[in-house]
C-alpha atoms as an extended CHARMM CRD file, in Angstrom:
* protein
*
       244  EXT
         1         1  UNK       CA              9.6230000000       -6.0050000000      -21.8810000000  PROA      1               0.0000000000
         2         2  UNK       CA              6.4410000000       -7.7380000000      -22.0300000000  PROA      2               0.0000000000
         3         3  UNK       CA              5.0200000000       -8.8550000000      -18.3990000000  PROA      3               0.0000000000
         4         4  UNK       CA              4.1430000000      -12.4050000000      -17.3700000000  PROA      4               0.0000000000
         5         5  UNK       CA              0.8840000000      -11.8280000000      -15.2370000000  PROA      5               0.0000000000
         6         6  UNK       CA              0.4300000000      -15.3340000000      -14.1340000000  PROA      6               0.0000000000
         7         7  UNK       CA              4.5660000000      -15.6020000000      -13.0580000000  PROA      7               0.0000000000
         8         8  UNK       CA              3.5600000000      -12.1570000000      -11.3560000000  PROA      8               0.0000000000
         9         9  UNK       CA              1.1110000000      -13.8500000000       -9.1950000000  PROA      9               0.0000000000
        10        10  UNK       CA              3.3400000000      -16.3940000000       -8.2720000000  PROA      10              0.0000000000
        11        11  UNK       CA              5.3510000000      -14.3460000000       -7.2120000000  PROA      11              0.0000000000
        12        12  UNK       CA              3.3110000000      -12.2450000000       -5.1270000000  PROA      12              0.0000000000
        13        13  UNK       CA              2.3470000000      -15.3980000000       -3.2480000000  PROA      13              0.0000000000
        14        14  UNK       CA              5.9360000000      -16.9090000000       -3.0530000000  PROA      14              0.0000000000
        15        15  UNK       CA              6.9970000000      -13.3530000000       -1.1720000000  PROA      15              0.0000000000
        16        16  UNK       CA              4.0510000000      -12.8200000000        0.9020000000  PROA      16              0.0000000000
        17        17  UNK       CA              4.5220000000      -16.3430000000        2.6830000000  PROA      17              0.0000000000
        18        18  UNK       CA              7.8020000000      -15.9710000000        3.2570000000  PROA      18              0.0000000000
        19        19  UNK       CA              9.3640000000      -14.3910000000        6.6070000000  PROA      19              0.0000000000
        20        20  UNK       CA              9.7740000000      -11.0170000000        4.8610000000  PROA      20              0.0000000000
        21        21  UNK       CA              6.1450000000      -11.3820000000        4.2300000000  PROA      21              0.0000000000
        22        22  UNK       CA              4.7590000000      -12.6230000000        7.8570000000  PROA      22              0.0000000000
        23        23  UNK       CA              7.2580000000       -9.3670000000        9.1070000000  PROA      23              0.0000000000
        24        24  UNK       CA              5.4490000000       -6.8600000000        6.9770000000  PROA      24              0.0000000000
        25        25  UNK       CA              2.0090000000       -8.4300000000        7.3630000000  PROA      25              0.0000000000
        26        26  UNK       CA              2.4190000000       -8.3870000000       11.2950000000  PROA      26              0.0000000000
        27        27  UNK       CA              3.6210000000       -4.5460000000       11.4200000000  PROA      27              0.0000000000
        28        28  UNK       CA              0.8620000000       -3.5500000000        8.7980000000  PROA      28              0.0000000000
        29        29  UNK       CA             -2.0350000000       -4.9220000000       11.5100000000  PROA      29              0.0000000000
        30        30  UNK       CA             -0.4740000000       -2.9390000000       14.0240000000  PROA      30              0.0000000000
        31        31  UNK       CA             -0.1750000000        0.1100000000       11.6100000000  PROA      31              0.0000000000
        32        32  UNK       CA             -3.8430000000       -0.3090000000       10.5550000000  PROA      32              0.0000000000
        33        33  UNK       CA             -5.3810000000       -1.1720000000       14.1240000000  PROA      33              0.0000000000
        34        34  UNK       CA             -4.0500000000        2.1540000000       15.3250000000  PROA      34              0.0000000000
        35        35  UNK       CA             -5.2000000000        3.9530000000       12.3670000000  PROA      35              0.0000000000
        36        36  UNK       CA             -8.7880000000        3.2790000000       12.8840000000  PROA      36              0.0000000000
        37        37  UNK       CA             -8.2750000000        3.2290000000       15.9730000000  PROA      37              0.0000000000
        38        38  UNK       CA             -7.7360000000        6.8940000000       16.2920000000  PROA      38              0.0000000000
        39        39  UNK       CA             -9.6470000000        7.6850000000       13.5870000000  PROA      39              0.0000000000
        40        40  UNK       CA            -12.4910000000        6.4010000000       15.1770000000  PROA      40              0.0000000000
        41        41  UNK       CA            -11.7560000000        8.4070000000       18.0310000000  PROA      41              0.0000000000
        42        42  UNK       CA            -11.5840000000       11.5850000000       16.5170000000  PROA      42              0.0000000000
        43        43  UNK       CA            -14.7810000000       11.0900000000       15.1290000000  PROA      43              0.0000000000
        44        44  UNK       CA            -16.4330000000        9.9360000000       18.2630000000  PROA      44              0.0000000000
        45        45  UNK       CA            -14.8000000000       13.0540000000       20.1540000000  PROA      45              0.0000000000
        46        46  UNK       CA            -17.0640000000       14.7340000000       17.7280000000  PROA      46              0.0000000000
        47        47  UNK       CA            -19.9500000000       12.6500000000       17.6930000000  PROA      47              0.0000000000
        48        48  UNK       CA            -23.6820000000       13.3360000000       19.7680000000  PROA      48              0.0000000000
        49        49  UNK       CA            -23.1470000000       10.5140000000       22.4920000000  PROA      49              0.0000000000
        50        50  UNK       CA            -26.1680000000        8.5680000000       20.4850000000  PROA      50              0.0000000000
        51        51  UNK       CA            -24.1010000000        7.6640000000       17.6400000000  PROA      51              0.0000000000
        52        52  UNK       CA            -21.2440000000        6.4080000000       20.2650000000  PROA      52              0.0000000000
        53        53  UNK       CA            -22.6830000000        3.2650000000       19.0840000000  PROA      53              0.0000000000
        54        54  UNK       CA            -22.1110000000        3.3300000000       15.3630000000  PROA      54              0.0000000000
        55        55  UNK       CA            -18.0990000000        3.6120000000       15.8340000000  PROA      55              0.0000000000
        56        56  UNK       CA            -15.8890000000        0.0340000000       16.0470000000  PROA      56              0.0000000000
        57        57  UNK       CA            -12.6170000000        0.1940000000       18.0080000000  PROA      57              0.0000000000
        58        58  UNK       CA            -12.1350000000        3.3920000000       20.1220000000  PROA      58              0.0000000000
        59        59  UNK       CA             -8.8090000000        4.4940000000       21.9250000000  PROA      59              0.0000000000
        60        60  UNK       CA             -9.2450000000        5.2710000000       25.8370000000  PROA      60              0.0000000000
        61        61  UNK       CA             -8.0970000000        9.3150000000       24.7130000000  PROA      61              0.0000000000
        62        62  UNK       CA             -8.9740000000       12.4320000000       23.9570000000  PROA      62              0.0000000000
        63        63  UNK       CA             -9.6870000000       13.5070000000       20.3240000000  PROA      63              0.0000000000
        64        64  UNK       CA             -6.9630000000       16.0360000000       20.2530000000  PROA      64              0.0000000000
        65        65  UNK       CA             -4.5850000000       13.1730000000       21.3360000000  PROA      65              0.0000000000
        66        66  UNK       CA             -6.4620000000       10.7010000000       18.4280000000  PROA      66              0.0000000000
        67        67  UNK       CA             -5.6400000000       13.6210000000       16.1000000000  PROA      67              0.0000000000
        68        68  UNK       CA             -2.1310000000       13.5090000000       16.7220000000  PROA      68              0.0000000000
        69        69  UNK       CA             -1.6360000000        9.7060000000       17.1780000000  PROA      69              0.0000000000
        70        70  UNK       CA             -3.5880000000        9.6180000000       13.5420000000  PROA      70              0.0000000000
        71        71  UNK       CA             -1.0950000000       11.9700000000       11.8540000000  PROA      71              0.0000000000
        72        72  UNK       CA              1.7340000000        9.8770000000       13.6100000000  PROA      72              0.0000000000
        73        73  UNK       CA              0.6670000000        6.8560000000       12.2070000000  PROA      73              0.0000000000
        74        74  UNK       CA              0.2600000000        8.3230000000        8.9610000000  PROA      74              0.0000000000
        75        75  UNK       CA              4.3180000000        8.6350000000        8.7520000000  PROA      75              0.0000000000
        76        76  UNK       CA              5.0020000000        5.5640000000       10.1720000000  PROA      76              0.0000000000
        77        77  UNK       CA              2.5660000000        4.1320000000        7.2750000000  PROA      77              0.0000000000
        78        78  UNK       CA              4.5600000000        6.1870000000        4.6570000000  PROA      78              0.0000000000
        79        79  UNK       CA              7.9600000000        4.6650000000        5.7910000000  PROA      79              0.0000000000
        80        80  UNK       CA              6.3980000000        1.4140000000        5.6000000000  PROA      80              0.0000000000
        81        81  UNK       CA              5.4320000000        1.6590000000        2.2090000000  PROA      81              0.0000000000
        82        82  UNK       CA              9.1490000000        2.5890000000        1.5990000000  PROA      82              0.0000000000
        83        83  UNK       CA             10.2670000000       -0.2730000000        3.4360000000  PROA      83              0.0000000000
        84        84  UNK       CA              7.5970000000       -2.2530000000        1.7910000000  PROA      84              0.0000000000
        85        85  UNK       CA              8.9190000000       -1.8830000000       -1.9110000000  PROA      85              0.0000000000
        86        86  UNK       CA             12.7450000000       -2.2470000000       -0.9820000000  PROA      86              0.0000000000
        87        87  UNK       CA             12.0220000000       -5.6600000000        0.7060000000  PROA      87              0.0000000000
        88        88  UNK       CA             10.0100000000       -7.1430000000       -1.9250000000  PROA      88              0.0000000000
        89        89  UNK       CA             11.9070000000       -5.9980000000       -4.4580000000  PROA      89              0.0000000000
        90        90  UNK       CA             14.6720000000       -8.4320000000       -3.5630000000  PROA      90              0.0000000000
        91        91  UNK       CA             15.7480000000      -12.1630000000       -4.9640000000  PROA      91              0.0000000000
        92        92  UNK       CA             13.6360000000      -14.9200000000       -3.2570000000  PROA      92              0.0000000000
        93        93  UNK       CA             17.1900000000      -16.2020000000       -1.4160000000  PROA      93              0.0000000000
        94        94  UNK       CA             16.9440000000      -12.9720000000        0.8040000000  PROA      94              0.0000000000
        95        95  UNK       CA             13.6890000000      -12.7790000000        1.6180000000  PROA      95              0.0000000000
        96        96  UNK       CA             14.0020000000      -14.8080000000        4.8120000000  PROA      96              0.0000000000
        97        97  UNK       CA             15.1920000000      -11.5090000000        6.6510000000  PROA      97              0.0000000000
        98        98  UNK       CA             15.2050000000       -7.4520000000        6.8280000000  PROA      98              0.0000000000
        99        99  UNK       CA             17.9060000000       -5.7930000000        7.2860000000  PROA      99              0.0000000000
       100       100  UNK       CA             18.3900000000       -2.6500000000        8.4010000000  PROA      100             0.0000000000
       101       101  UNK       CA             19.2860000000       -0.5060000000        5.1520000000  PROA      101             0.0000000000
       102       102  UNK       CA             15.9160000000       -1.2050000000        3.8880000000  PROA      102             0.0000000000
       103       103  UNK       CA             14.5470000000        1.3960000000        6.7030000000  PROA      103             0.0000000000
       104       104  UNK       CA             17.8120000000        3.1770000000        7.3750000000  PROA      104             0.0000000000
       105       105  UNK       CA             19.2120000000        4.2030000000        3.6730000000  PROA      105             0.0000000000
       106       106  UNK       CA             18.1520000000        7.7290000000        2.5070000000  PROA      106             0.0000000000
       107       107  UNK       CA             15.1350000000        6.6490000000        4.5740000000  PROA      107             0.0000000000
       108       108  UNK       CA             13.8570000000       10.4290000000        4.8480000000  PROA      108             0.0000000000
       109       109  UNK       CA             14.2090000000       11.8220000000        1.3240000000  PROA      109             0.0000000000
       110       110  UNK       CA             12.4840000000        8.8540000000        0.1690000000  PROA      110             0.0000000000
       111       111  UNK       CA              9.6290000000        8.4710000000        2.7850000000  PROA      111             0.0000000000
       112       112  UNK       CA              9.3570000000       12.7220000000        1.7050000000  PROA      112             0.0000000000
       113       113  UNK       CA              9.2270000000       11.5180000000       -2.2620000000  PROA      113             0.0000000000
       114       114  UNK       CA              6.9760000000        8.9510000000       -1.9020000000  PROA      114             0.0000000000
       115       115  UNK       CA              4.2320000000       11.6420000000        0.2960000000  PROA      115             0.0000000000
       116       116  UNK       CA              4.9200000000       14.0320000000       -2.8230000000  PROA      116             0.0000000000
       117       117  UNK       CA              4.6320000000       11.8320000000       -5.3840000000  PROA      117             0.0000000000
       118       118  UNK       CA              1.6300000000        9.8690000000       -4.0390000000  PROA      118             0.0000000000
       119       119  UNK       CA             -0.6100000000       12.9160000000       -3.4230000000  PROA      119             0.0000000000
       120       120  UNK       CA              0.6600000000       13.6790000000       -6.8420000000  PROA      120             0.0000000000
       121       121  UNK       CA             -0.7880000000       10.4040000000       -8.1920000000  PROA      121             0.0000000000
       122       122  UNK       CA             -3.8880000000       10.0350000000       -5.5210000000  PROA      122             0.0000000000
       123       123  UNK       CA             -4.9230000000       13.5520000000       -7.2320000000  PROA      123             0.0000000000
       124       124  UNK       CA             -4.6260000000       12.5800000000      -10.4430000000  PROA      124             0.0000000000
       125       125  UNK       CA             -6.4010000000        9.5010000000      -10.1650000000  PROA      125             0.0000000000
       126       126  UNK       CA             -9.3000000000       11.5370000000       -8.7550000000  PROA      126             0.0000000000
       127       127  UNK       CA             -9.8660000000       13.9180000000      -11.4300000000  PROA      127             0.0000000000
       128       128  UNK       CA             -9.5020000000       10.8280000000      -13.8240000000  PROA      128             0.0000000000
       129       129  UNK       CA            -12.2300000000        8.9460000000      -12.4610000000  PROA      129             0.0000000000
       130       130  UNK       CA            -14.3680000000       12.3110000000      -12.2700000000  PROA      130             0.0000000000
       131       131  UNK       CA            -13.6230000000       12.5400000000      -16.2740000000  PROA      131             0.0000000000
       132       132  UNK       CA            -15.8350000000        8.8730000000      -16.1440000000  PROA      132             0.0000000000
       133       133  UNK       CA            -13.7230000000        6.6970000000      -14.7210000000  PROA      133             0.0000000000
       134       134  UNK       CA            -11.6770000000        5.4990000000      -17.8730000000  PROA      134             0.0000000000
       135       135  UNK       CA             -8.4970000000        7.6290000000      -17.3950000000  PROA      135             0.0000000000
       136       136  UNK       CA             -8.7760000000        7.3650000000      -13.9220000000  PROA      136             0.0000000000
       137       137  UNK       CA             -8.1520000000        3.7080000000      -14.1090000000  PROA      137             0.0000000000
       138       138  UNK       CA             -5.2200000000        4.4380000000      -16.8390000000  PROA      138             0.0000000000
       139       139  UNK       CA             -3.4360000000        6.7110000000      -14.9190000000  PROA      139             0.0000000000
       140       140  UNK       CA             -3.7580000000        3.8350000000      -12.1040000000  PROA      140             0.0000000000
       141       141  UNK       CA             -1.9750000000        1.8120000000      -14.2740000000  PROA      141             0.0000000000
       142       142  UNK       CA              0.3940000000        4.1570000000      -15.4900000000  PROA      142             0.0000000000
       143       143  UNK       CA              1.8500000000        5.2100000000      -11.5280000000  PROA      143             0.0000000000
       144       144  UNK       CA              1.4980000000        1.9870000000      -10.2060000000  PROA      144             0.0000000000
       145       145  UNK       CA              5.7030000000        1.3500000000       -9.6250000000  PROA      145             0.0000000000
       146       146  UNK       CA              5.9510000000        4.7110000000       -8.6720000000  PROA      146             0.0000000000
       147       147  UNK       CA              7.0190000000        3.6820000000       -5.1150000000  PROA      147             0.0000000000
       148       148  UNK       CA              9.1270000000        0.8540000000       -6.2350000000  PROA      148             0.0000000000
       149       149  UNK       CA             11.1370000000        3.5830000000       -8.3900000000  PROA      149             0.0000000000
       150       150  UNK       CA             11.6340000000        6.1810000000       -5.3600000000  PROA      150             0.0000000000
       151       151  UNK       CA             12.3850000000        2.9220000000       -2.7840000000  PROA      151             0.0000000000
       152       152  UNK       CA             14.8190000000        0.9720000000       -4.6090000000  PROA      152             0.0000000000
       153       153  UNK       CA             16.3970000000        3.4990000000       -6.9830000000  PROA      153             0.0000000000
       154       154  UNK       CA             16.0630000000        6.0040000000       -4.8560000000  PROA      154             0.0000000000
       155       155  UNK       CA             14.7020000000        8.0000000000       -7.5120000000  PROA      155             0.0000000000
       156       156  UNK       CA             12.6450000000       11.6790000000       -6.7520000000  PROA      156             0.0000000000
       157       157  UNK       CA              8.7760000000       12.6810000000       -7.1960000000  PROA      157             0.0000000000
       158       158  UNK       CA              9.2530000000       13.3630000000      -11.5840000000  PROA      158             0.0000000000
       159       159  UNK       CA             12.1470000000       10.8770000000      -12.0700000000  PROA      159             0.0000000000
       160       160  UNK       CA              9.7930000000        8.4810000000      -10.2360000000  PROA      160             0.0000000000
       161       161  UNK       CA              6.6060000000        9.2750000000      -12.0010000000  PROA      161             0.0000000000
       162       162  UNK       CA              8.3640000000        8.8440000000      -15.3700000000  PROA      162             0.0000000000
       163       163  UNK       CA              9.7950000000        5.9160000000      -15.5530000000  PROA      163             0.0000000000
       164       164  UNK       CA              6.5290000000        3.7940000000      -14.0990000000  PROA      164             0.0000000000
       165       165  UNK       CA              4.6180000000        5.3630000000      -16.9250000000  PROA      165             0.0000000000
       166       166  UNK       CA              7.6210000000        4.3200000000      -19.1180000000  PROA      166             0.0000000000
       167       167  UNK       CA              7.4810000000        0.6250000000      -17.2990000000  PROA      167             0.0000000000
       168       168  UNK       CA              4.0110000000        0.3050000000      -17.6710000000  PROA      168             0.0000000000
       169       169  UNK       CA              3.8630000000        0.9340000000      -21.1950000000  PROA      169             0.0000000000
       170       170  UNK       CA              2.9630000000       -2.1480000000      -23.7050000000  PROA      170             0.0000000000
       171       171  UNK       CA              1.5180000000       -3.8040000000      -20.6290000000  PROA      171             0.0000000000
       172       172  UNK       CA             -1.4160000000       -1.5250000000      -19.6260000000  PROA      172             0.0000000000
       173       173  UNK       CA             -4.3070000000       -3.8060000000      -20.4780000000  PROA      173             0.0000000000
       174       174  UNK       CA             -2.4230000000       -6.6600000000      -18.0700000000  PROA      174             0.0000000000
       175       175  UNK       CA             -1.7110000000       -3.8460000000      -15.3240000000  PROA      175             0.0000000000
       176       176  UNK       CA             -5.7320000000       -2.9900000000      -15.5300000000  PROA      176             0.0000000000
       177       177  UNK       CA             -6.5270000000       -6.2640000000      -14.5650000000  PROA      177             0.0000000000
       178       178  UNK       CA             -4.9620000000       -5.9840000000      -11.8410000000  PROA      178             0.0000000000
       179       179  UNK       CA             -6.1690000000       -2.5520000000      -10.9590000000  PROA      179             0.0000000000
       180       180  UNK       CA             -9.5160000000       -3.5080000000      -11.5360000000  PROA      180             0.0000000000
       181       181  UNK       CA             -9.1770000000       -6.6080000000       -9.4780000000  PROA      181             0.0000000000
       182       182  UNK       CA             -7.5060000000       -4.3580000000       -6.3680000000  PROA      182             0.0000000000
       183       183  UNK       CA            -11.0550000000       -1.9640000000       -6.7340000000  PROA      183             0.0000000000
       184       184  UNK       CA            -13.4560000000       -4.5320000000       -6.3870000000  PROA      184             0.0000000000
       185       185  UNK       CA            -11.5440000000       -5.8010000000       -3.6260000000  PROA      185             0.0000000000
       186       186  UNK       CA            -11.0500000000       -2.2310000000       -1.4030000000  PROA      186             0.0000000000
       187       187  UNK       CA            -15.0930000000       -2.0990000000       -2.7080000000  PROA      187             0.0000000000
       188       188  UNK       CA            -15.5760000000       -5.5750000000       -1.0160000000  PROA      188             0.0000000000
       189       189  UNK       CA            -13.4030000000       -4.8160000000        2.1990000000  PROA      189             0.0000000000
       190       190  UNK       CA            -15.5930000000       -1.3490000000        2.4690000000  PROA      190             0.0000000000
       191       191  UNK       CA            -18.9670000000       -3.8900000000        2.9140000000  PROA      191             0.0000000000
       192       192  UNK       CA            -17.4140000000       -5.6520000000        5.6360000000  PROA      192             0.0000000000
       193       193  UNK       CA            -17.6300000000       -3.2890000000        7.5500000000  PROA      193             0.0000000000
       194       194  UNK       CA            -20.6590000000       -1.5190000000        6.4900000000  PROA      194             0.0000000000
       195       195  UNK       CA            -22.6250000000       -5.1310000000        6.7150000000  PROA      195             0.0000000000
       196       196  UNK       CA            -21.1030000000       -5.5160000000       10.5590000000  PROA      196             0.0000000000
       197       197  UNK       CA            -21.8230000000       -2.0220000000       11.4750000000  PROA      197             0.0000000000
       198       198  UNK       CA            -25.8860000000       -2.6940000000       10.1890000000  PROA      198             0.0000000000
       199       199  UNK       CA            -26.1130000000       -5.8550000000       12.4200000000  PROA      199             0.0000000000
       200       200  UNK       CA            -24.3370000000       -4.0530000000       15.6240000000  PROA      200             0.0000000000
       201       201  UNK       CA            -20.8220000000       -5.3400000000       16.0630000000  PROA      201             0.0000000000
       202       202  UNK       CA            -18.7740000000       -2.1010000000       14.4220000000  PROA      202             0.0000000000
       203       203  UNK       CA            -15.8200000000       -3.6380000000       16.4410000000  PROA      203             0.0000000000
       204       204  UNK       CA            -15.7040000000       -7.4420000000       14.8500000000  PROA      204             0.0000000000
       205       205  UNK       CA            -16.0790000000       -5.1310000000       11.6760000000  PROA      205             0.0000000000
       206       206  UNK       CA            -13.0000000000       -3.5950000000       11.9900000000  PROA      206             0.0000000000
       207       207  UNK       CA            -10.9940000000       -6.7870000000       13.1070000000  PROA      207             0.0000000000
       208       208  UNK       CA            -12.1690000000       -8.3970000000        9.9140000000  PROA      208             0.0000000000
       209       209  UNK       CA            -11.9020000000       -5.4550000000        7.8900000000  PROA      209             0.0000000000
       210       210  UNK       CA             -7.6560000000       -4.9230000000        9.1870000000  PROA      210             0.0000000000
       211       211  UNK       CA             -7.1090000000       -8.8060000000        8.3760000000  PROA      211             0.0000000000
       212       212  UNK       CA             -8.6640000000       -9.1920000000        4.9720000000  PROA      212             0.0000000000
       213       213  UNK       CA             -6.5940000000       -5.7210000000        3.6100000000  PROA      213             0.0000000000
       214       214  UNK       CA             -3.5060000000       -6.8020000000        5.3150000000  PROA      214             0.0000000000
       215       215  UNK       CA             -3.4990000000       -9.8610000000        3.7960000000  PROA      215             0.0000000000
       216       216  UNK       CA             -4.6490000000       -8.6900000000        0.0110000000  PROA      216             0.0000000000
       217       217  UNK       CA             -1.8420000000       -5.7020000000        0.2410000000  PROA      217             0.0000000000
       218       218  UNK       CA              1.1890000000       -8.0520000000        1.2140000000  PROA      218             0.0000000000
       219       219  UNK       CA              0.0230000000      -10.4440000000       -1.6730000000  PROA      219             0.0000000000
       220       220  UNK       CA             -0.7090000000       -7.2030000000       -3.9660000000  PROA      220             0.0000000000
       221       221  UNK       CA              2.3650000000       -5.2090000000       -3.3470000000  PROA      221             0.0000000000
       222       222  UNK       CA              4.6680000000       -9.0110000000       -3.7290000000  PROA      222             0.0000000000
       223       223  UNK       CA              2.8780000000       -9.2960000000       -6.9420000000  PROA      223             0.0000000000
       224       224  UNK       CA              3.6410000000       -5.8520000000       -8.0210000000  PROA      224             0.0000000000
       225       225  UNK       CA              7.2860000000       -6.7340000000       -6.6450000000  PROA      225             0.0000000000
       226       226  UNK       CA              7.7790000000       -9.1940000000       -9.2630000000  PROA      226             0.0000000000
       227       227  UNK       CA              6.1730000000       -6.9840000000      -12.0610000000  PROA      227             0.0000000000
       228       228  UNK       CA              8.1290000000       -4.3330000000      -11.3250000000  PROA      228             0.0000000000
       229       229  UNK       CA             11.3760000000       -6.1190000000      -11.8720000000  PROA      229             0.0000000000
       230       230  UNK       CA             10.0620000000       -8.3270000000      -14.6880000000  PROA      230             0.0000000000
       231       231  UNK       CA              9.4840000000       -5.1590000000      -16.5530000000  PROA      231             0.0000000000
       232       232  UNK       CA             12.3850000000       -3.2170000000      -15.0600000000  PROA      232             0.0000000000
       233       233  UNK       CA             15.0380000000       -6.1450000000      -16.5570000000  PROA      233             0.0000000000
       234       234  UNK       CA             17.2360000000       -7.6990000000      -14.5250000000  PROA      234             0.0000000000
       235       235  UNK       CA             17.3040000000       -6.9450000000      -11.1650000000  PROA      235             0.0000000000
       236       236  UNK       CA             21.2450000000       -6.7990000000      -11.2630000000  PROA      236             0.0000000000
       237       237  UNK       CA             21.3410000000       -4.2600000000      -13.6560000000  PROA      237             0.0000000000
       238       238  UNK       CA             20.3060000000       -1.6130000000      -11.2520000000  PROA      238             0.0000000000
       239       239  UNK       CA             21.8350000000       -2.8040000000       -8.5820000000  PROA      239             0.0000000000
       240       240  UNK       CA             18.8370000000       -4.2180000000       -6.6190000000  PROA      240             0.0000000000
       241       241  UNK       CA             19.8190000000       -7.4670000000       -5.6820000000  PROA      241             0.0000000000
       242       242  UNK       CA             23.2300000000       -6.3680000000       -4.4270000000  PROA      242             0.0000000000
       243       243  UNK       CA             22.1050000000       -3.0660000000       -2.3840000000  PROA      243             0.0000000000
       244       244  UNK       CA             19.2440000000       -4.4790000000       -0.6220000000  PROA      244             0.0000000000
């Protein structure tokens, strides 16, 4: 099935403004302030007190506490990418609200698939762009509705894997637009902070690093929402619209 890019976009805008969207965009901020948060942290726990200054938002705690809170937040943030895919990957009618079987159905053996299968992918992306940068950005296109797969079919890791190289297929020079586009962005977002931490405020930053991604990902991941059942068929057919 050949993909529409532009309806794509629309779509990614239409579900990031809607209340599904504000939801997901308000949790994400939380998820990300505490994530560098106690990143930060950890580092600083590390740091020669000279460089205290160099770090943007630092928890009130110990390192080994930052450590943990880090890792804790790090499965939170995998759920949430679960939850992410099943509530996007809905018709526009039921988008006003989240209910609970989008974080409470076969929650765990998905979250679990989705950590597999995205180290799986992450790793593989790597040693593509080492191989100059070509089939790094293929194989980007080739996993990118990997987590759609595991969070609305409830597919595992290989199952998973498959069929988004399968959906991506005839539609890879679209898909690279977009991963292209989603590099120069996380490229731009890295400056922000680099720019704020050269000039002395680390901790504005931060701020304006957390709302700029949290506002690209909802709009990325709705857009990728509406590619993923554009090429997927109707959304009926595998019982998306009904189960979620």
């Amino acid at each position: 099935m050949s993909l529409h890019l532009t309806n794509a976009v629309r779509g990614g805008i239409d579900r990031a403004t809607t209340r599904t969207g504000g939801i997901l965009f308000g949790v994400l901020i939380v998820l990300q302030l505490l994530t560098i948060a106690s990143f930060n942290t950890l580092l600083a726990s590390v740091a020669p007190p000279e460089a205290m200054e160099q770090f943007g938002l630092i928890l009130p705690i110990s390192g080994s506490v930052a450590g943990i809170l880090l890792l804790g937040t790090y499965l939170v943030m995998a759920v949430y990418f679960v939850v992410v895919a099943r509530a996007f990957a809905r018709p526009a009618h039921k988008l006003s609200s989240i209910p609970s079987e989008l974080y409470s159905r076969r929650i765990g053996r998905a979250t679990l698939s989705m950590i597999v299968a995205g180290i799986i992918v992450f790793v593989s992306i790597m040693i593509g762009f080492f191989l100059l940068i070509i089939p790094g950005i293929f194989l980007s296109v080739c996993f990118l509705f990997f987590l759609f797969v595991i969070g609305v079919e409830d597919r595992g890791v290989i199952a998973s894997l498959r069929e988004s190289w399968d959906l991506s297929r005839g539609n890879r020079l679209k898909l690279a637009v977009v991963v292209v586009f989603l590099g120069a962005i996380g490229a731009s977002i890295g400056m922000i902070g680099a720019i704020f931490e050269l000039i002395g405020v680390p901790v504005a930053g931060d701020l304006l690093s957390i709302l700029v991604n949290a506002v690209l990902f909802i709009f990325i991941y709705g857009l990728l929402a509406d590619a993923y059942l554009q090429l997927s068929g109707e959304s009926e057919r595998k019982g998306v619209s009904d189960a979620l």
